[in-house]
C-alpha positions in Angstrom: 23.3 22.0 -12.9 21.2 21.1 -9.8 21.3 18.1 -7.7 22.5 14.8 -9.1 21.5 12.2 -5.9 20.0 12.7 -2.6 20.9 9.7 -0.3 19.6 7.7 3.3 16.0 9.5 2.9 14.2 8.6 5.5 10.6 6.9 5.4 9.4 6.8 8.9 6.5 4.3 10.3 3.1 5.5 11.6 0.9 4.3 14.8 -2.9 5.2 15.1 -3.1 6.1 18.4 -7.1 5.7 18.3 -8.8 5.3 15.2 -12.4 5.9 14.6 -15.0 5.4 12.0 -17.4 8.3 12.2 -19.7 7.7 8.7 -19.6 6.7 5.9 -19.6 9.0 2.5 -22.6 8.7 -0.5 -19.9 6.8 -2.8 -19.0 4.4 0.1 -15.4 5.7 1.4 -15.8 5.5 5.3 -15.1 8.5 7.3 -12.1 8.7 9.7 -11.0 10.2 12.9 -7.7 9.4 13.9 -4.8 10.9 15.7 -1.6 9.6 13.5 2.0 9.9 15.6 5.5 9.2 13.2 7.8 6.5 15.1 11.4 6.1 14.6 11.4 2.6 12.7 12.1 3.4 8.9 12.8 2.7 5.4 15.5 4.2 4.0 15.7 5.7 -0.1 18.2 6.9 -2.5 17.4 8.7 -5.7 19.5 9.1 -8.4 18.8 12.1 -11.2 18.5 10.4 -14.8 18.3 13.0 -17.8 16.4 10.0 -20.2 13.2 10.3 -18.2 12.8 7.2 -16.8 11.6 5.9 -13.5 13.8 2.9 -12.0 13.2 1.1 -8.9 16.2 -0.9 -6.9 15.1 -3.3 -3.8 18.6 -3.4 -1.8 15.7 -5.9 1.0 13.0 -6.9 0.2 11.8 -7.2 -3.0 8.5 -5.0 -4.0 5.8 -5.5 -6.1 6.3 -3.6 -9.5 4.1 -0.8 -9.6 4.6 0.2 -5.7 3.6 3.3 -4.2 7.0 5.2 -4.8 7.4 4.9 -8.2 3.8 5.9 -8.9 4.6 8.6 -7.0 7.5 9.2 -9.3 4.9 8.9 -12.2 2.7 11.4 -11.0 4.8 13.8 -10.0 6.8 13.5 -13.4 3.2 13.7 -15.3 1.5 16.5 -13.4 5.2 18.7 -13.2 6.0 18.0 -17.1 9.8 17.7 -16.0 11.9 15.4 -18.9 13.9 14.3 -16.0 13.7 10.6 -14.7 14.8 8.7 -11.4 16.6 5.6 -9.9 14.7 4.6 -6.7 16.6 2.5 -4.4 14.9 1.1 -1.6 16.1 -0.9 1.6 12.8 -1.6 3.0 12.8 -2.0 6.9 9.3 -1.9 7.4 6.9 -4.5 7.5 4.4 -4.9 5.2 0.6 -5.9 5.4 1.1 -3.8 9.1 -0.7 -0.9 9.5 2.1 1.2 9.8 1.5 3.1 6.7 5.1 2.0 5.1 4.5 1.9 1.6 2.3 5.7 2.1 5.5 6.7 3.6 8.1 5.6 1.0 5.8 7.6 -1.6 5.4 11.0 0.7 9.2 10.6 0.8 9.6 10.4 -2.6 7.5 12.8 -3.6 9.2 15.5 -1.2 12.7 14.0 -2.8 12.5 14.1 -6.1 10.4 17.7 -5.6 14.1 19.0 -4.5 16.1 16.5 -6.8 14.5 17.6 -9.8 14.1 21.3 -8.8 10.3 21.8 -8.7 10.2 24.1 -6.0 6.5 23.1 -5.0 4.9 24.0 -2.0 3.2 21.6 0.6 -0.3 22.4 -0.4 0.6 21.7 -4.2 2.5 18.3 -2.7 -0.7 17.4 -0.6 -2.9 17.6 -3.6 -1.0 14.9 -5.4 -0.2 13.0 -2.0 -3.9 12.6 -1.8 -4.3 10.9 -5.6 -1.9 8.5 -4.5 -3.5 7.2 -1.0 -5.7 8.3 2.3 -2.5 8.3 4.2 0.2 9.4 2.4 -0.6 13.4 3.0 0.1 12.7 6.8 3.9 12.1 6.0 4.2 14.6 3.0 2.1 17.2 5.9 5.5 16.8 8.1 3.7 16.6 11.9 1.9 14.4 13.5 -1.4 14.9 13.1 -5.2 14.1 13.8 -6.3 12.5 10.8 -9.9 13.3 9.8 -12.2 12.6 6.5 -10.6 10.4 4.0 -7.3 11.3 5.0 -7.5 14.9 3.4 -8.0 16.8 6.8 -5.0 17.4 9.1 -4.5 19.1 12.2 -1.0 19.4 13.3 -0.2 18.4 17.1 2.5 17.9 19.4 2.6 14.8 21.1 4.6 13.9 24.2 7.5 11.9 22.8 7.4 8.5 24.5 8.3 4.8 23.8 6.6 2.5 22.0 6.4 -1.2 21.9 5.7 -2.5 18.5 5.2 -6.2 16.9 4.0 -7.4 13.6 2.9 -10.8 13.6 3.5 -12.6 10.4 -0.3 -13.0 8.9 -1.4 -9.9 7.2 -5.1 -9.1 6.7 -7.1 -7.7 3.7 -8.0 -4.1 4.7 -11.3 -4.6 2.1 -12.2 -7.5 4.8 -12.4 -5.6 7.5 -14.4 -2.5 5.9 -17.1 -4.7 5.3 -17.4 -6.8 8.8 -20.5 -6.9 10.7 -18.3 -6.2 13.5 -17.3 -2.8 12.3 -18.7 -0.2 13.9 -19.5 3.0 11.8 -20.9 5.3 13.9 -18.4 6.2 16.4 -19.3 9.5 18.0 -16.8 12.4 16.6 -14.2 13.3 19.0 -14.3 16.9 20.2 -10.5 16.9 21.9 -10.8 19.0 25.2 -7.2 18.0 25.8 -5.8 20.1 23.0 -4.6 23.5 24.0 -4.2 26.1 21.1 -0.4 27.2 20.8 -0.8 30.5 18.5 2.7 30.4 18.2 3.5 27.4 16.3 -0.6 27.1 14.9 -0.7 23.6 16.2 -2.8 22.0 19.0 -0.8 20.4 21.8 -1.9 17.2 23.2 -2.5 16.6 27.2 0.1 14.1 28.4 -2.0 11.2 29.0 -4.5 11.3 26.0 -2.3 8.8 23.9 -4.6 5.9 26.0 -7.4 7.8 24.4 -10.2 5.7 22.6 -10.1 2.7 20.6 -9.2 0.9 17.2 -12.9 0.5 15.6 -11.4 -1.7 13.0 -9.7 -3.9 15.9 -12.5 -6.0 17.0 -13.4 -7.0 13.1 -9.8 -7.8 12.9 -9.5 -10.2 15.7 -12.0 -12.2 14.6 -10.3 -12.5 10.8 -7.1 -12.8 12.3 -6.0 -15.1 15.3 -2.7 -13.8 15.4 -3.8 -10.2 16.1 -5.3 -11.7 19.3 -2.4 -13.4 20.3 0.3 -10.4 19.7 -2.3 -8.0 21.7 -2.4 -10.1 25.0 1.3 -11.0 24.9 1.8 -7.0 24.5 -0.9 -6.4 27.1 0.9 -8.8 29.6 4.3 -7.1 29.2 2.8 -3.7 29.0 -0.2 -3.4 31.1 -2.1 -1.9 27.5 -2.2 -2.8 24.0 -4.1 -1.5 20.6 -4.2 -2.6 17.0 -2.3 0.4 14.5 -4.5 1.2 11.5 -6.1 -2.4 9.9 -3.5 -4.1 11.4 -2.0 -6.7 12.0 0.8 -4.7 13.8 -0.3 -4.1 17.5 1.7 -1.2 19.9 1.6 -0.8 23.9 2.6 2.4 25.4 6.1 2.0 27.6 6.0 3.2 31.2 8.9 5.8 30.1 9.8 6.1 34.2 10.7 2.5 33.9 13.3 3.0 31.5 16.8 5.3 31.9 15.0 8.5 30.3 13.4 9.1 26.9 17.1 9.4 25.4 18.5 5.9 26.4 16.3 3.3 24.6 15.1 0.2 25.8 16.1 -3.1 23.4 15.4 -2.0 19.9 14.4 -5.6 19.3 13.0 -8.3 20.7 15.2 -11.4 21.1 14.6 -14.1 18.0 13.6 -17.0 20.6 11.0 -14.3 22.4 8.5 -13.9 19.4 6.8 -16.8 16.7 8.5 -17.7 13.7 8.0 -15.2 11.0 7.2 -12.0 13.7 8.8 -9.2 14.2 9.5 -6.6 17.0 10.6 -3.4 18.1 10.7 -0.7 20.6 10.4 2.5 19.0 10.6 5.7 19.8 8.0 8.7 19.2 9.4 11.4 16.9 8.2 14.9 17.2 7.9 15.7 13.6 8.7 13.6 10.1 12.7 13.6 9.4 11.9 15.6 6.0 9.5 18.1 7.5 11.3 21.3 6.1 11.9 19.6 3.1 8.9 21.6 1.1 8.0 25.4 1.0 4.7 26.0 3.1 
């Protein structure tokens, strides 16, 4: 009979660690280098089999637009499959939107590798990453399982191992338009590609293994443009840098991260506050110190 539900799916949060432009394609898309790691602050899914073949979506939060990311996902994967089977999405939504964090790529890469077990597909990755890629540049980094550096339009990954460590993390409340930023002045497009000396080749896993230290590596090219659109950004980035000693936008923003001196906290295993005190940040913000994770929650969830 197969599976009827799969519940608490996870849909894990991304930060750029450094992202840079590197060109720009003939039809326009800019060209990417960045090195994406998964954090521990997540949205959380439950699917529900339906044998009439439609696709439902539940907000138990925050309440989506209608034609999110997930339940295209659902769509596509329904279309390109030809299953008759259908789906009840239900979503509490823990992640910020309008952050950079790559929430809404996530809850689709989630979905996709859920309802690719719930309704008995049996696809592999590659066959996943092909659609992931139809559906946004950065959902293939969360249906591709690792973190990764990030290249082209988000088709490219290279798995790596990342020294877990603890990250600071706080949306402000304004959002910006990621289109805005793309076409600054103040966006610079010709970033040198990165040739990463620090990876070491590990033949045994086929991954690249980052040098503890290269997570203050580079810059966020699309930081600067978003500063300027964006006071807020500016604000959130100091206070960070202040606490921190370092700060750096995630992808178009407006969530900025610092890196956590991890000797200044009781190991990697005892976290720090997991939020920041109401009366510590600005009306409508929202923080949180997260934790690396070493791969995505639902990594062997699709054959290779």
């Amino acid at each position: 009979m197969g599976l009827l539900s799969i519940v608490d799916v996870a849909a894990p949060a991304k930060l750029n660690l450094f992202l840079h432009v590197v060109g720009r394609r003939d039809d326009g898309y800019h060209l990417l280098q960045s090195l994406f790691v998964l954090i521990d602050w997540c949205d959380t899914l439950h699917f529900e089999r339906r044998t009439d073949g439609a696709v439902a979506r539940h907000d138990l939060g925050v309440a989506l637009p209608a034609d999110d990311l997930c339940t295209r996902a659902a769509r596509l994967l329904q279309r390109e499959s030809g299953t008759a089977l259908g789906v009840d999405i239900s979503i509490d939504k823990q992640l910020p939107s309008g952050a950079g964090m790559g929430g809404g790529s996530s809850d689709a890469a989630s979905t996709l590798l859920a309802l690719n077990r719930l309704w008995g597909l049996g696809w592999s990755r590659a066959r996943l990453l092909e659609a992931a890629l139809k559906l946004g540049a950065d959902v293939p980094f969360f249906v591709g399982g690792r973190n990764a550096l990030v290249e082209g339009i988000g088709e490219r990954l290279t798995p790596v191992n990342v020294p877990v460590e603890w990250l600071a993390v706080v949306k402000p409340a304004a959002s910006i338009e990621t289109r805005a930023l793309f076409a600054s002045p103040l966006l610079e497009r010709n970033s040198q590609p990165v040739i990463l000396e620090g990876f070491v080749v590990n033949q045994e896993i086929g991954a690249s293994v980052i040098a503890p230290g290269f997570t203050g590596f580079g810059r966020n090219d699309l930081q600067a443009a978003a500063e300027a659109e964006c006071e807020q950004v500016v604000q959130a980035a100091k206070a960070l840098h202040r606490q921190f000693g370092n700060s750096r936008m995630t992808g178009s923003g407006s969530a900025v991260f610092a890196r956590v001196d991890n000797e200044a906290v009781s190991g990697i295993e005892s976290r720090p506050t997991a939020t920041w005190p109401a009366d510590d940040l600005p009306p409508g913000w929202v923080g949180r110190m997260c934790r690396s994770l070493e791969q995505h929650p639902l990594a062997g969830w699709a054959r290779s």
